[in-house]
C-alpha positions as CSV (number, residue, x, y, z in Angstrom):
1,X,0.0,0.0,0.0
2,X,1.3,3.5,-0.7
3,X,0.5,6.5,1.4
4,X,0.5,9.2,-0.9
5,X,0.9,13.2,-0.4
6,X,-1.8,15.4,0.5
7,X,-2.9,18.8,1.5
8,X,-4.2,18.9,5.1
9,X,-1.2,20.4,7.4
10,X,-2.4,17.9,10.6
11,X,-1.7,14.5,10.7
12,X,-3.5,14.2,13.7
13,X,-6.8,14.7,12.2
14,X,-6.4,11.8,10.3
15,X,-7.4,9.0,12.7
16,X,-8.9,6.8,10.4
17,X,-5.3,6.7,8.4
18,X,-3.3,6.5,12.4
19,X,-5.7,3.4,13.0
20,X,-5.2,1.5,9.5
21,X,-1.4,2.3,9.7
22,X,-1.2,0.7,12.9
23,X,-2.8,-2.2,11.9
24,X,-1.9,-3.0,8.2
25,X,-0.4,-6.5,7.5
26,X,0.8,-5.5,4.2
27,X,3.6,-3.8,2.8
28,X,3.2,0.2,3.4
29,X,5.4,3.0,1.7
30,X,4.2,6.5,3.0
31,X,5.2,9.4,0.8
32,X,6.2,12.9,1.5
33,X,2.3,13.5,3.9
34,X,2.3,9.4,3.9
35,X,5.6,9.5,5.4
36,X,4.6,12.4,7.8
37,X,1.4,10.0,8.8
38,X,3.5,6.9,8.9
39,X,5.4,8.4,11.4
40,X,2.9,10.4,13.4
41,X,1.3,7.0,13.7
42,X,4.0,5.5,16.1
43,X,4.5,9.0,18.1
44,X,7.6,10.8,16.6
45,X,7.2,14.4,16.6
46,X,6.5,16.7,13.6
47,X,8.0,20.4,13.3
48,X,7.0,23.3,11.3
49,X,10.2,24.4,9.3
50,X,10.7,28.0,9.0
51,X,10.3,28.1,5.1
52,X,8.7,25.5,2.9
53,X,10.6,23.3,0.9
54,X,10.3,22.8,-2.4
55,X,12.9,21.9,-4.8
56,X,16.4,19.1,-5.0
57,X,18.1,18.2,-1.5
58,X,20.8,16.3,-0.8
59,X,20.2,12.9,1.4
60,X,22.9,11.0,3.2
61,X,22.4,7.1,4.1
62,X,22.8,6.4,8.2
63,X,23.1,3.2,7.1
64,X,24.6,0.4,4.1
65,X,20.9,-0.4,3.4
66,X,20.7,-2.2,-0.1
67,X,17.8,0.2,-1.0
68,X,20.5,2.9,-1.6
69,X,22.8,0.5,-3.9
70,X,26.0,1.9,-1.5
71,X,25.0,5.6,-2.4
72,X,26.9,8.0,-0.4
73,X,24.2,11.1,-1.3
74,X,21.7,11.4,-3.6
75,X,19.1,13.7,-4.6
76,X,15.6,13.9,-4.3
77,X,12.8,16.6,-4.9
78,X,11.0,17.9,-1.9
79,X,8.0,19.7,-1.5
80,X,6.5,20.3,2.4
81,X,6.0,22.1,5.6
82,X,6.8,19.9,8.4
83,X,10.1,17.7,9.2
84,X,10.8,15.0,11.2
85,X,13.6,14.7,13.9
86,X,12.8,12.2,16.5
87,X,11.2,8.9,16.0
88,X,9.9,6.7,18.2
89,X,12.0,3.4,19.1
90,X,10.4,1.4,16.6
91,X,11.8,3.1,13.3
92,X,15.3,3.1,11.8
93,X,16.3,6.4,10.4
94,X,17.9,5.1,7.0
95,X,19.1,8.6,5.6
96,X,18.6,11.9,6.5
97,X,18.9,15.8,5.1
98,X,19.9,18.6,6.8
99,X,16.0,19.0,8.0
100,X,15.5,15.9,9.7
101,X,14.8,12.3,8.8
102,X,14.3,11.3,5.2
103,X,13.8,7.3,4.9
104,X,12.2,5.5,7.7
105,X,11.5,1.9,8.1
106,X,9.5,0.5,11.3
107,X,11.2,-2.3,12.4
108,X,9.7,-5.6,12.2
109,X,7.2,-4.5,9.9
110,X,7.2,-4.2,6.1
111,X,6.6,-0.5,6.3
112,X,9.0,2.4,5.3
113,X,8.6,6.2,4.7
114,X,10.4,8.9,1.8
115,X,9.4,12.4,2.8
116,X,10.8,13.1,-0.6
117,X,8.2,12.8,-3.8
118,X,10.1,10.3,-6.7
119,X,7.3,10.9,-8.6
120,X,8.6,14.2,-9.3
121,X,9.5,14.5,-12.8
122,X,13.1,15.8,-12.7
123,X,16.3,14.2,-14.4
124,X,18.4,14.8,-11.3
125,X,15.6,13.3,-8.9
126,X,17.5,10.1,-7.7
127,X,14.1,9.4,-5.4
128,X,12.3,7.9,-7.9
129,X,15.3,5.1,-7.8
130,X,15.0,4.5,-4.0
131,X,11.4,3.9,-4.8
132,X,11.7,1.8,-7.3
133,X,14.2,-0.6,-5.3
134,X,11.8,-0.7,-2.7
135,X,9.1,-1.9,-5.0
136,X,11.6,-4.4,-7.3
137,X,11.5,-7.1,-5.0
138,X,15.0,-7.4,-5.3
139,X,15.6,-6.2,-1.6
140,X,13.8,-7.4,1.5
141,X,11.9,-4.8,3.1
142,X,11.7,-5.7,7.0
């Protein structure tokens, strides 16, 4: 299941989403707001940025996951409001930019997060590559 991006600016209205996050079974990739809810959903802590970004940041791995093909940066689009800088004990932080966390996974589950958008069409979005390794199969995903 993919959590896609969205307009409303508080995650904590969406109860419905927090409650079928919690209790998928299935593979979950949350997106940019997805990401945002996916996270929200466990208890980490959203922040209002100062300005809204929009536009290519750089993303370092934490860690050697095989999602990032030994990447030591890459670039993705952004496009949001809100960061996120502490997560709860259950996630991984996988890469992060200089806002926050980028690339979540919760451990144990088959569920990870991009705050970036691949789906932007831009020839130097490397997002839509960690995306696609996620989907491929190639790469287990909990």
């Amino acid at each position: 299941m993919v959590l896609s991006d969205g307009h409303s600016l508080n995650v904590s209205r969406n109860t419905n989403e927090i409650q079928l996050v919690r209790n998928l079974s299935v593979p979950v990739i949350g997106i940019c707001y997805g990401f945002q809810i996916l996270c929200f959903s466990y208890g980490a802590k959203l922040i209002e940025l100062s300005t809204k970004r929009e536009g290519l940041v750089r993303i370092v791995p934490n860690i050697n996951h095989p999602i990032f093909e030994e990447r030591m940066n890459f670039l993705a689009y952004e496009k949001h409001r809100f960061a996120v800088q502490h997560l709860p004990s259950e996630f991984a932080c996988l890469a992060r930019s200089e806002d926050g966390c980028e690339v979540v996974h919760v451990q144990g589950k088959q569920q990870f997060g991009l705050q970036f958008h691949p789906e932007i069409a831009d020839p130097q979005n490397q997002g839509k590559e960690i995306f696609f390794n996620l989907l491929s199969g190639r790469y287990p995903i909990y």
